[in-house]
N, C-alpha and C positions, 0 to 999 in steps of 0.2 A: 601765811598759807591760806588762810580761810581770805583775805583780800583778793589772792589772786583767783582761790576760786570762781568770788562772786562776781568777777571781771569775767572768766571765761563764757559762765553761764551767760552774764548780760550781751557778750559778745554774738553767743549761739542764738539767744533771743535777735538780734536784731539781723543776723545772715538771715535767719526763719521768715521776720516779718518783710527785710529788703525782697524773698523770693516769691511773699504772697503777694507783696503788691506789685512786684513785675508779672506774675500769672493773671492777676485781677484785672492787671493793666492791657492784656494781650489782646489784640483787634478779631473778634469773632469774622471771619471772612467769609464763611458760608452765610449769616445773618447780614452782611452788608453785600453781598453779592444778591442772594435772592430779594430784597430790601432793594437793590436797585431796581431790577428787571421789574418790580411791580411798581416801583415811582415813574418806570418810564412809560408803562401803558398807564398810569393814573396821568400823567400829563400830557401824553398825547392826546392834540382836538378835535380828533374823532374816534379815536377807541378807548380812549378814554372815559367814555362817556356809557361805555354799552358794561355788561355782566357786573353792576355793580356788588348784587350780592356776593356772584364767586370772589369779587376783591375784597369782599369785607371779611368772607371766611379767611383769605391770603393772609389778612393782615392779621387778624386773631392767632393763625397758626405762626407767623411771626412773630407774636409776640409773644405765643408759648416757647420758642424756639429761644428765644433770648431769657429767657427766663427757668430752660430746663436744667433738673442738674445734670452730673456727669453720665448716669444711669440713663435718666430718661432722654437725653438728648440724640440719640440715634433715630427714634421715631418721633419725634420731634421735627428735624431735620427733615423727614422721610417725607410724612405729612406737610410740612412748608415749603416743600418742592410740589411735590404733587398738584397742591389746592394753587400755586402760584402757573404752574402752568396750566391747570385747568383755566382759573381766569384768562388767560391771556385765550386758550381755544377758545371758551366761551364769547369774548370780545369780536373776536373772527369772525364766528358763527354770526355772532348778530347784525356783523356790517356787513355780510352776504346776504343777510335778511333784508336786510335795508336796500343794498341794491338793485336785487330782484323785484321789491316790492315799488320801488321806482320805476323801473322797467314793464311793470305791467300796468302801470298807471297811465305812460307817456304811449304804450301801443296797445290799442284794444284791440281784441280779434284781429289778425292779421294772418288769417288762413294758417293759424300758427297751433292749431287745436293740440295735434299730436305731441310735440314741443313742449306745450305749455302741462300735459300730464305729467311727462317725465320731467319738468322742473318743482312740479308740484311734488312728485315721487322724492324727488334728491333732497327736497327744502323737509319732508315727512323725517326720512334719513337723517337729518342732520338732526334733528331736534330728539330721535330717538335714541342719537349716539350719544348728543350730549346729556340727555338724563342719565343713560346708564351709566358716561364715564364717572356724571357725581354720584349714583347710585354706588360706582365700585370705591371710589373714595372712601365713601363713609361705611361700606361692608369694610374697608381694609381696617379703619378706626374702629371699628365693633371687634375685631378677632386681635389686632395690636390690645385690645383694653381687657381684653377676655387671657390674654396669655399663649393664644396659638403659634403652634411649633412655627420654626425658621421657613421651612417648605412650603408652608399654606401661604406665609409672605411672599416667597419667591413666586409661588404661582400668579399671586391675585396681582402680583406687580405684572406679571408676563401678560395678563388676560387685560389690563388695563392701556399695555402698549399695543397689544391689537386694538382695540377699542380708539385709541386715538391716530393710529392708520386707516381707518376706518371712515374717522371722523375727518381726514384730511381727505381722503380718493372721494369721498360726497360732496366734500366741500369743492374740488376742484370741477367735478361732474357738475354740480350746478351753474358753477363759473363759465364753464365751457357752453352749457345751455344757451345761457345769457346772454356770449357773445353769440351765442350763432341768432338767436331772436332780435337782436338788436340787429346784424347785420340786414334782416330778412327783412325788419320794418324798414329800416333804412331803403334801398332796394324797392319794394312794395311804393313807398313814397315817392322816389324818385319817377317809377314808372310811372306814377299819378300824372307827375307836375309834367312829363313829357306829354302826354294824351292830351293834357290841357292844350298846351305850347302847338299842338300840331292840328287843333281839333278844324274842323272846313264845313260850311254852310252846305246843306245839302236839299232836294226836292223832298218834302213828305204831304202826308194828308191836311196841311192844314196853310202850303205855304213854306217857303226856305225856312229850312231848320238847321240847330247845333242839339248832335244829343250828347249829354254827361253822363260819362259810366257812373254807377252806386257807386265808386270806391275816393269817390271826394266829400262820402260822409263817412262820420263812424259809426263800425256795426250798431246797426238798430237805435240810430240815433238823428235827428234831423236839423244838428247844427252840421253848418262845413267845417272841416278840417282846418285851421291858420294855411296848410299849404296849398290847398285849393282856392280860397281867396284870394292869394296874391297870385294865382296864374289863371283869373279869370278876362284877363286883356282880350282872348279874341273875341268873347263871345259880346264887350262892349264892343268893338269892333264893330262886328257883324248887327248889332240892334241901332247902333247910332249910325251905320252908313246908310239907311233909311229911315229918318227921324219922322217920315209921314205917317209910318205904318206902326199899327198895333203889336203887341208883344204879347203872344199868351206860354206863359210858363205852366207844364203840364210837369207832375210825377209821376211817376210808377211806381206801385208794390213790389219787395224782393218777399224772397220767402222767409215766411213767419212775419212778416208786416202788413200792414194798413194801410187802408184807404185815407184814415187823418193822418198817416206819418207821412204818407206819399205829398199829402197835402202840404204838409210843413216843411217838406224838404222843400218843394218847390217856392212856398215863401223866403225860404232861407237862402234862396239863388234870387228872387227878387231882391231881396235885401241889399244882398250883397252887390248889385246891378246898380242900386238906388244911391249906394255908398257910393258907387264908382262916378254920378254926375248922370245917370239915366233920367229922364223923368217920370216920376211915379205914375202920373194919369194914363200913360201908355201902358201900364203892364195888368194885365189880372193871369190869374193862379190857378190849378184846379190838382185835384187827386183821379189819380185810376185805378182800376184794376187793373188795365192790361199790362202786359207784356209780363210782367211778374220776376224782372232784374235788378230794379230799383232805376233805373235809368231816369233823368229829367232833360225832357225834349220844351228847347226856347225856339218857338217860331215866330215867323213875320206873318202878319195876316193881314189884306184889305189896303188901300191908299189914299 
């Protein structure tokens, strides 16, 4: 009798232990699900590379999350959702940063003044949204740690989904910005390169002239553009189909510039003249005041 008991027992011991270690054994699926979504922006070779902090909090709340007991694992979970899509927003956020910030690099001033506030507005916006959403993050971790009621949860989750509606219609606002600035510079340029393409020697005070609108430099700058060099053909043209006569390249002031920038713009069309096979001993330079458009007049002068 007592053999068969302690058979039973041993028996009951070992269903007990067979079921803890199939429990033990069971694949946490929420912890390898959100565990992925953060291996895939961690190896992505461009977003990757941005909101590193919010991915280190991610991965911290992941590895609370694997480590929670049965109790604690509901905010656990809650929390490693949260902090995992925040990084991913954050990541977004900063490769809109980055575009934009390219974008104003490649087009300066391009009568785009209005544009470029409300992109400055939307880029403000964004950065506002994203502190607050870590802001509400870590309020929800102060009231989860404190023991506040179910409701305050439910709320601070609702006020947090507005917050990342929020953070997406900004983020597309600035998107939207962007292309419309890119298209304008695009456009703006184009018109350039056609003015060049079509420009025609004309009578002025000093001798057949070519005058260049300001818009083959940039604002308030007196190198040329890469696009206006390459479409300065007619104006060799026009200075080597009389190779006897003198070249005086004059500038003008735009407004809010100089008598030396004017000066240097008009160097910077010799230059570029000189690159082209011109010869130097023909050309001199000077600054104006007049006209006050920024405009640079190349004439022919004397035989």
């Amino acid at each position: 009798m007592l053999r068969k008991y302690v058979s039973l027992t041993l028996a009951a011991l070992l269903l007990a232990c067979t079921g803890l270690a199939a429990h033990a054994a069971k694949p946490d699926l929420d912890y390898q699900r959100l565990g992925a979504s953060l291996g895939q922006l961690a190896a992505d070779p461009i977003m990757g590379g941005y909101a590193q902090a919010e991915q280190a909090r991610a991965r911290d709340a992941l590895e609370r999350l694997r480590d929670a007991d049965r109790r604690g694992r509901p905010h656990a979970l809650y929390m490693a959702e949260k902090l995992v899509d925040l990084a991913a927003t954050a990541a977004q956020i900063e490769d809109a940063q980055r575009k934009l910030a390219l974008l104003e690099r490649e087009h300066d001033r391009i009568l785009l003044e209005a544009s470029r506030r409300d992109a400055d507005a939307a880029r403000a916006e964004l950065e506002r949204q994203r502190l607050q959403n870590l802001a509400a993050a870590e309020e929800t971790a102060r009231l989860q740690a404190q023991g506040e009621e179910a409701a305050q949860q439910a709320e601070q989750a609702r006020k947090e989904a507005e917050q990342a509606h929020k953070v997406a219609k900004a983020q597309s606002r600035a998107a939207a910005l962007a292309r419309q600035e890119a298209s304008l510079a695009e456009a703006a340029v184009a018109a350039m390169q056609g003015n060049l393409d079509h420009l025609e020697a004309r009578p002025g005070e000093r001798g057949r002239q070519m005058v260049l609108d300001a818009d083959i430099f940039a604002a308030g700058q007196a190198s040329l553009r890469p696009e206006a060099k390459r479409h300065l053909g007619r104006v060799v043209e026009f200075v080597q189909a009389e190779p006897g006569k003198r070249i005086r390249i004059e500038g003008h002031v735009d407004t809010g510039g100089s008598k030396a920038l004017a000066r240097q713009r008009a160097d910077a069309v010799r230059g570029a003249l000189v690159g082209a096979g011109v010869d130097a001993g023909r050309i001199s330079t000077a600054g104006s005041n007049g006209h006050g458009d920024g405009r640079v007049v190349v004439s022919l002068q004397g035989g």
